[in-house]
LOPAPA-986021 format. One line per field, with one value per atom (N, C-alpha, C): residue in one letter; atom name; x, y, z. Coordinates in steps of 0.1 Angstrom, whole numbers, plus 5000, padded with zeros to 4 digits. Last residue first. Example, Ala and Ser with C-alpha at 12.3 -4.5 7.8 and 13.67 -1.06 7.14 Angstrom:
2
residu S:S:S:A:A:A
atome N:CA:C:N:CA:C
X 5128:5137:5129:5132:5123:5132
Y 4978:4989:5000:4943:4955:4967
Z 5071:5071:5079:5078:5078:5078
***
This chain:
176
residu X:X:X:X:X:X:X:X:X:X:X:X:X:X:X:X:X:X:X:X:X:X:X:X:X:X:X:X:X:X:X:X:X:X:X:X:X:X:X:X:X:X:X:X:X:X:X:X:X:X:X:X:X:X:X:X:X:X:X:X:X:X:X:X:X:X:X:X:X:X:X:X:X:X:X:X:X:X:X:X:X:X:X:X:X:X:X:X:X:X:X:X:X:X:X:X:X:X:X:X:X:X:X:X:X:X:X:X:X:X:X:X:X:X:X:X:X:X:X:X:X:X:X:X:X:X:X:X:X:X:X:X:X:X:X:X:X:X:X:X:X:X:X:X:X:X:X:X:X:X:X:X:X:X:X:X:X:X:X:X:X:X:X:X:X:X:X:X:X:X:X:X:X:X:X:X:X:X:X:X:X:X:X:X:X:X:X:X:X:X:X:X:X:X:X:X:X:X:X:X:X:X:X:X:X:X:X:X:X:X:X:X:X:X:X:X:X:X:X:X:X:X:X:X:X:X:X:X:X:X:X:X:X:X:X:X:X:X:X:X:X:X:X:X:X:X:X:X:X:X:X:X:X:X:X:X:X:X:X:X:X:X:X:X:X:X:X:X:X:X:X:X:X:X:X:X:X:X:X:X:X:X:X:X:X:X:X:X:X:X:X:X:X:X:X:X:X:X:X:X:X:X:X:X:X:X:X:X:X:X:X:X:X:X:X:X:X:X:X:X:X:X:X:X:X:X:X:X:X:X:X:X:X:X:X:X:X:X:X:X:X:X:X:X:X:X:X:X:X:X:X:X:X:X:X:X:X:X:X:X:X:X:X:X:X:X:X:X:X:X:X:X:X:X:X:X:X:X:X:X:X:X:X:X:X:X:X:X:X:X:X:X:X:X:X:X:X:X:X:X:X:X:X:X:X:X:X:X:X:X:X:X:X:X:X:X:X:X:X:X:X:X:X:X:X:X:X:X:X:X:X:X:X:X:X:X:X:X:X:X:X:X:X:X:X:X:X:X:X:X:X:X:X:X:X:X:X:X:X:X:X:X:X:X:X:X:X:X:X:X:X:X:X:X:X:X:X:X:X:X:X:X:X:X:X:X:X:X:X:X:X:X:X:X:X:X:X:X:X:X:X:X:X:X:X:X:X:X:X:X:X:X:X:X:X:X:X:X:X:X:X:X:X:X:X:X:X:X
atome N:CA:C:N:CA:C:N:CA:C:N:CA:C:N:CA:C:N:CA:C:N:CA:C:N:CA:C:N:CA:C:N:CA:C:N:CA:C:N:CA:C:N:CA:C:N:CA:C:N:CA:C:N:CA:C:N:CA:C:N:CA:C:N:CA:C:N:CA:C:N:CA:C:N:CA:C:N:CA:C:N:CA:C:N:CA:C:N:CA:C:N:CA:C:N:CA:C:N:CA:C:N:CA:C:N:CA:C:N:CA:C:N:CA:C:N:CA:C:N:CA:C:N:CA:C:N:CA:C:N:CA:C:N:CA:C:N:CA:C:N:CA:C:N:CA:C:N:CA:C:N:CA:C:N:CA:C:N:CA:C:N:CA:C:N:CA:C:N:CA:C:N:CA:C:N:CA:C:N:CA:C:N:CA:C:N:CA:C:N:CA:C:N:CA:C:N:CA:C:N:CA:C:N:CA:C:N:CA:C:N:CA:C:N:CA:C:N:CA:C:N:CA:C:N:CA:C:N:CA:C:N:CA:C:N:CA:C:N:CA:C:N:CA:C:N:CA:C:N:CA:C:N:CA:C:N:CA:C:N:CA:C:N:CA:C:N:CA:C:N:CA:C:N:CA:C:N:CA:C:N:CA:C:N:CA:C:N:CA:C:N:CA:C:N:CA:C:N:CA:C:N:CA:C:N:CA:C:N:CA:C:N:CA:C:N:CA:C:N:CA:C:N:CA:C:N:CA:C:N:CA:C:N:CA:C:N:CA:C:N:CA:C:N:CA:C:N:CA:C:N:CA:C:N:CA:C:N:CA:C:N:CA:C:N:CA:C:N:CA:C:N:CA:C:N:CA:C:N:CA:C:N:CA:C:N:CA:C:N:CA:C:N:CA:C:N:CA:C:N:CA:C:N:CA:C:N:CA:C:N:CA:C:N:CA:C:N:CA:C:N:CA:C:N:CA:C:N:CA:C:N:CA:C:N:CA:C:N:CA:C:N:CA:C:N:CA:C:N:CA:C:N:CA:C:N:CA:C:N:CA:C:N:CA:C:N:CA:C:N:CA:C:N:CA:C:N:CA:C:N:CA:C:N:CA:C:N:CA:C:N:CA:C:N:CA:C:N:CA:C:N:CA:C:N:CA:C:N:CA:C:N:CA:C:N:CA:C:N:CA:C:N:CA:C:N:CA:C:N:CA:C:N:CA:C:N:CA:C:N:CA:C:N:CA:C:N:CA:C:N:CA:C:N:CA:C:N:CA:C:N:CA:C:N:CA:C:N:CA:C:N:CA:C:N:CA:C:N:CA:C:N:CA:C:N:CA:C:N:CA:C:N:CA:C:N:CA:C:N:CA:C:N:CA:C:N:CA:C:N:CA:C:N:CA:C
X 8859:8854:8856:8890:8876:8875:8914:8909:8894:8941:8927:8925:8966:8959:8947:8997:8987:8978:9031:9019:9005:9048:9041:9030:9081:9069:9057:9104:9091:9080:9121:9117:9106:9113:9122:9115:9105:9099:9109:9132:9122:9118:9152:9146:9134:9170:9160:9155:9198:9193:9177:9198:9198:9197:9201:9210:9211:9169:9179:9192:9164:9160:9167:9175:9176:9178:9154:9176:9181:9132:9138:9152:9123:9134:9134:9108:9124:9126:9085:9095:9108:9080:9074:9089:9075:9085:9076:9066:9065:9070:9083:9080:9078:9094:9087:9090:9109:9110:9105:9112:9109:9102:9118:9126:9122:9120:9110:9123:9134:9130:9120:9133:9120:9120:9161:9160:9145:9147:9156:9157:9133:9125:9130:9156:9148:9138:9172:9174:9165:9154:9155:9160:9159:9140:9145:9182:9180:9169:9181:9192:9183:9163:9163:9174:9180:9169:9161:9205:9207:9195:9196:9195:9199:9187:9178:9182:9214:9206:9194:9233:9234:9225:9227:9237:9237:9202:9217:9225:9185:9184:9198:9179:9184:9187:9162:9175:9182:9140:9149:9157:9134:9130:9141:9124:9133:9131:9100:9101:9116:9084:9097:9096:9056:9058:9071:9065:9056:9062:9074:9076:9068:9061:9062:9061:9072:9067:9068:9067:9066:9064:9067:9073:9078:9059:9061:9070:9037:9047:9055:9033:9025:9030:9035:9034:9032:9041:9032:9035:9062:9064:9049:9076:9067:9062:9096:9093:9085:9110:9099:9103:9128:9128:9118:9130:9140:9134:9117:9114:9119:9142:9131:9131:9145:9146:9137:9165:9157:9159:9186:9172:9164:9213:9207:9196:9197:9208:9208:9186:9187:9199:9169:9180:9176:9151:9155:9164:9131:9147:9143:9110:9113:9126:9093:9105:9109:9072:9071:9087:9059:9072:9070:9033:9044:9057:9004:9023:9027:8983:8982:8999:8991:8989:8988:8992:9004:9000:8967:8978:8994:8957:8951:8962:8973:8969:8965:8957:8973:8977:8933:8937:8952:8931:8930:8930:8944:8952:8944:8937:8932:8940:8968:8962:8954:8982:8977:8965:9006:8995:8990:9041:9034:9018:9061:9053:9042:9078:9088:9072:9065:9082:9084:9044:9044:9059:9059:9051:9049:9065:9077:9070:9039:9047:9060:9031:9024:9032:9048:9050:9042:9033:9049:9052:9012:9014:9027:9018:9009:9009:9039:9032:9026:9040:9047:9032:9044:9040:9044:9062:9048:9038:9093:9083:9073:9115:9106:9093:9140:9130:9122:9175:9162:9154:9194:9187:9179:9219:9208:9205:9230:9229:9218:9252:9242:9239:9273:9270:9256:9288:9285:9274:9274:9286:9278:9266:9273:9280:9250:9251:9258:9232:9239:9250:9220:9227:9234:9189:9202:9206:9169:9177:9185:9152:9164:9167:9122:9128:9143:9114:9120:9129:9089:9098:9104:9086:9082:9096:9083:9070:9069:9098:9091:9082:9117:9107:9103:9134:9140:9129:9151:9135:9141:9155:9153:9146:9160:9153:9158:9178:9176:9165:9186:9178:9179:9213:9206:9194:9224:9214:9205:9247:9243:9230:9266:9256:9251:9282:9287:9277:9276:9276:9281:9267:9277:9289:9244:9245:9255:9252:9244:9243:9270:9271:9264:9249:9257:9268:9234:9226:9237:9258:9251:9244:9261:9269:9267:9238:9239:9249
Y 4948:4963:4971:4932:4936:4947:4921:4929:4927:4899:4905:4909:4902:4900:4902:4883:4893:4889:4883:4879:4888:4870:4883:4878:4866:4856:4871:4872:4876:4868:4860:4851:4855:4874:4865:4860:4902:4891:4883:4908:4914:4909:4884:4894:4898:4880:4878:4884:4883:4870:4872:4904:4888:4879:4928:4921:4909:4927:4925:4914:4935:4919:4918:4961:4954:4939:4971:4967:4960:4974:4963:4958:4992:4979:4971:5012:5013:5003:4994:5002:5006:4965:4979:4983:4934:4944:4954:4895:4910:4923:4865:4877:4889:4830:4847:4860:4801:4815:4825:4766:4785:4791:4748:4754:4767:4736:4742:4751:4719:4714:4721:4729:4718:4718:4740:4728:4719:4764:4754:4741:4777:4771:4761:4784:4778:4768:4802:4786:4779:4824:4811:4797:4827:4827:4812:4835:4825:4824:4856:4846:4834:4878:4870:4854:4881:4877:4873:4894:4879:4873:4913:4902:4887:4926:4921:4913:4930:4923:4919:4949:4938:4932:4971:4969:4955:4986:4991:4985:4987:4988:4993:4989:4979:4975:5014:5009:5001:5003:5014:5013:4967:4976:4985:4951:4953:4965:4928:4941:4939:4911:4912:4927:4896:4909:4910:4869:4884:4889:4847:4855:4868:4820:4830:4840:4788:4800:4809:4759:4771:4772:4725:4734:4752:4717:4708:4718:4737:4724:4716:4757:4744:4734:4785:4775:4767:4817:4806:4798:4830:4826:4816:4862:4849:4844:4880:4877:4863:4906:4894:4893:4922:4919:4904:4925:4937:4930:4923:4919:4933:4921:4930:4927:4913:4904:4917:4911:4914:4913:4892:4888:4900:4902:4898:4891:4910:4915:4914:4906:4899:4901:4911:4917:4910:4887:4892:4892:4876:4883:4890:4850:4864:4864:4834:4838:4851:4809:4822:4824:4794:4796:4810:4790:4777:4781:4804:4804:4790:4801:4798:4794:4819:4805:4793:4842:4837:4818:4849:4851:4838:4847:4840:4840:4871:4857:4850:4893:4890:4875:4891:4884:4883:4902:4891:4884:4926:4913:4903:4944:4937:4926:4967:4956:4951:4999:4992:4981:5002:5009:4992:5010:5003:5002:5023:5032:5023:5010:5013:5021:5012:5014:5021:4993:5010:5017:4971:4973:4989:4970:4972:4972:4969:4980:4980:4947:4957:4968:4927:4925:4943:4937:4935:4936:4923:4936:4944:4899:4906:4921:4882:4893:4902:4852:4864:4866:4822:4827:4835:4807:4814:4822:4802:4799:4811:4806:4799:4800:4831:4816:4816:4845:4838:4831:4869:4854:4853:4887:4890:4870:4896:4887:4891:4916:4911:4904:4926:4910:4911:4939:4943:4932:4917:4929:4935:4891:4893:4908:4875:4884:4890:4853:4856:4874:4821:4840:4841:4801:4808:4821:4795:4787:4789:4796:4799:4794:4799:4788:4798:4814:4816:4809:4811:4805:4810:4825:4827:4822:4819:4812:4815:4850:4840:4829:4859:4864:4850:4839:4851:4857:4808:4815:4830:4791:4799:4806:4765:4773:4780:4758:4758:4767:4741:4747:4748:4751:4740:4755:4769:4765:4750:4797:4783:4779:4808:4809:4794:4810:4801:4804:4804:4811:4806:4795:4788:4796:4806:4793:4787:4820:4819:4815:4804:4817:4820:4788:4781:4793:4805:4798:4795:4821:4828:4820:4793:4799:4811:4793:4784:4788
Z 6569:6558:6572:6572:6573:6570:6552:6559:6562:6543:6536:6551:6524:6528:6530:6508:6505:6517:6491:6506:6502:6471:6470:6486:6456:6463:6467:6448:6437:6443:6459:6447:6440:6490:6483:6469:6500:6492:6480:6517:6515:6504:6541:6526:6524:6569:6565:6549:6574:6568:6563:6594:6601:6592:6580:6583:6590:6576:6566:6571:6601:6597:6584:6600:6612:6604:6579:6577:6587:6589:6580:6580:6608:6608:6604:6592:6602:6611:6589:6576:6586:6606:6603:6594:6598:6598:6595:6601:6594:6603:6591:6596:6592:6588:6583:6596:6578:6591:6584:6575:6563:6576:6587:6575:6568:6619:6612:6601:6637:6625:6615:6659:6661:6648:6658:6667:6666:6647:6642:6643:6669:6657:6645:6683:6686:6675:6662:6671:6675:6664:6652:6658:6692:6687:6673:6693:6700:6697:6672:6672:6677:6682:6671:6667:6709:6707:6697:6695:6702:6706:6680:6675:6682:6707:6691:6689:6716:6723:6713:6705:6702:6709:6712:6725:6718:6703:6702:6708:6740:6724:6716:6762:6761:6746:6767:6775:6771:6747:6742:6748:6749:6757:6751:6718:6731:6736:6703:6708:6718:6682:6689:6693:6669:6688:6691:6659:6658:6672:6631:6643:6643:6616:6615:6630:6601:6611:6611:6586:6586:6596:6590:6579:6580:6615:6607:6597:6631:6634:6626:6615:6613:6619:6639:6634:6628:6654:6649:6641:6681:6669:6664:6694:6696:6685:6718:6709:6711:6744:6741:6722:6766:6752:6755:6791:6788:6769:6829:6815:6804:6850:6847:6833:6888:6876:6867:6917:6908:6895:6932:6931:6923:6908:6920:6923:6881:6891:6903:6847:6862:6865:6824:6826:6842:6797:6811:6816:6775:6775:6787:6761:6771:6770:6739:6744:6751:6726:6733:6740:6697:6707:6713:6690:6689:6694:6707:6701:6701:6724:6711:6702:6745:6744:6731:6731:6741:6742:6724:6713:6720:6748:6740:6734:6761:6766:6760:6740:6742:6747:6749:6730:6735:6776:6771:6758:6774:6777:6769:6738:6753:6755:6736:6731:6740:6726:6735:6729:6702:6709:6717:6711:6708:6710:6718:6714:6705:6734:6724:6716:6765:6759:6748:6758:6759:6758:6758:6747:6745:6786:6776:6763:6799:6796:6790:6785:6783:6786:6807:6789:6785:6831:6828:6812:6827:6829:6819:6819:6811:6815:6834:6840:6826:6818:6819:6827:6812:6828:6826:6798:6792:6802:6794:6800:6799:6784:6775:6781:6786:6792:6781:6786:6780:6788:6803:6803:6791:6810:6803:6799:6847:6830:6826:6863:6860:6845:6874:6884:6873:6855:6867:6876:6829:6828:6846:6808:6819:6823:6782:6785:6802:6779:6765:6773:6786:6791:6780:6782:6780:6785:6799:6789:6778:6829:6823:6814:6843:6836:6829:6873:6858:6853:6900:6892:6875:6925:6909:6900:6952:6945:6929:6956:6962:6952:6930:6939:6942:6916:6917:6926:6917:6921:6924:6882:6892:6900:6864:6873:6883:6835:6847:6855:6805:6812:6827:6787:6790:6801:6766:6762:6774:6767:6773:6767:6737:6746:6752:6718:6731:6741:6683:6698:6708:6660:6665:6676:6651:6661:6667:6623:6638:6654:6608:6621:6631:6596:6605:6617:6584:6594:6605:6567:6576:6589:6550:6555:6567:6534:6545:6555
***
């Protein structure tokens, strides 16, 4: 318990504010975790990504290519969507995503955390895992999953996370 309560007991902002960083494009703000040469690193919530935008920090880190449209779907579907954006001025550039499923009530499970390589090493993961659990905290959800490629586990290690707690065993199933 003693880890949960580290977590969280950041000085990051958590209220919400808007901003218009391009004409007409609004970015819900709801935390900076981040300040160096006039620029921050932000969170939003808000679900209005540029699918583009998201796609190429997916290409970024060598991720293969997905149709938007299941992506969109996937995005809507989420019980939590979280962007991470580097903002300098009026420009703004999507720097880390993650996105979490649901029963509302008990369980979730996070997927697509990605940070852009620029922005990798700098403590920013986990401040985007940070603020994702938070999140999922705050709506009272008690058992957090997720699945891990093999070079970053130790990553999610060190967040707390384990590699099959209790002898618990997941299993799935495939199409032929």
């Amino acid at each position: 318990m003693v880890f949960w309560k580290s977590l969280f007991n950041g000085s990051e902002s958590t209220s919400a504010s808007k901003e218009t960083l391009f004409s007409g494009d609004p970015l819900e703000v709801t935390g900076t975790t981040y300040a160096e040469n006039g620029a921050r690193i932000c969170f939003s919530l808000t679900r209005e990504l540029d699918l583009y935008e998201l796609e190429e920090l997916c290409d970024a880190v060598g991720w293969s290519r997905r149709p938007l449209r299941k992506v969109r779907k996937a995005m809507e579907h989420s019980f939590l969507v979280v962007s991470m954006w580097y903002i300098k001025g009026a420009k703004r550039r999507l720097i880390g995503f993650a996105r979490a499923t649901s029963d509302h009530a008990f369980n979730a499970t996070i997927w697509d955390v990605v940070v852009h390589p620029d922005f990798q090493s700098q403590g920013l993961g986990k401040s985007l895992m940070k603020y994702t659990i938070d999140k999922l905290r705050s709506a009272d959800i008690s058992n957090i999953t997720l699945f891990a490629d093999p070079q970053v586990v130790d990553f999610y290690n060190r967040l707390g996370f384990l590699v099959d707690p209790e002898g618990i065993k997941g299993m799935f199933w495939y199409p032929d």
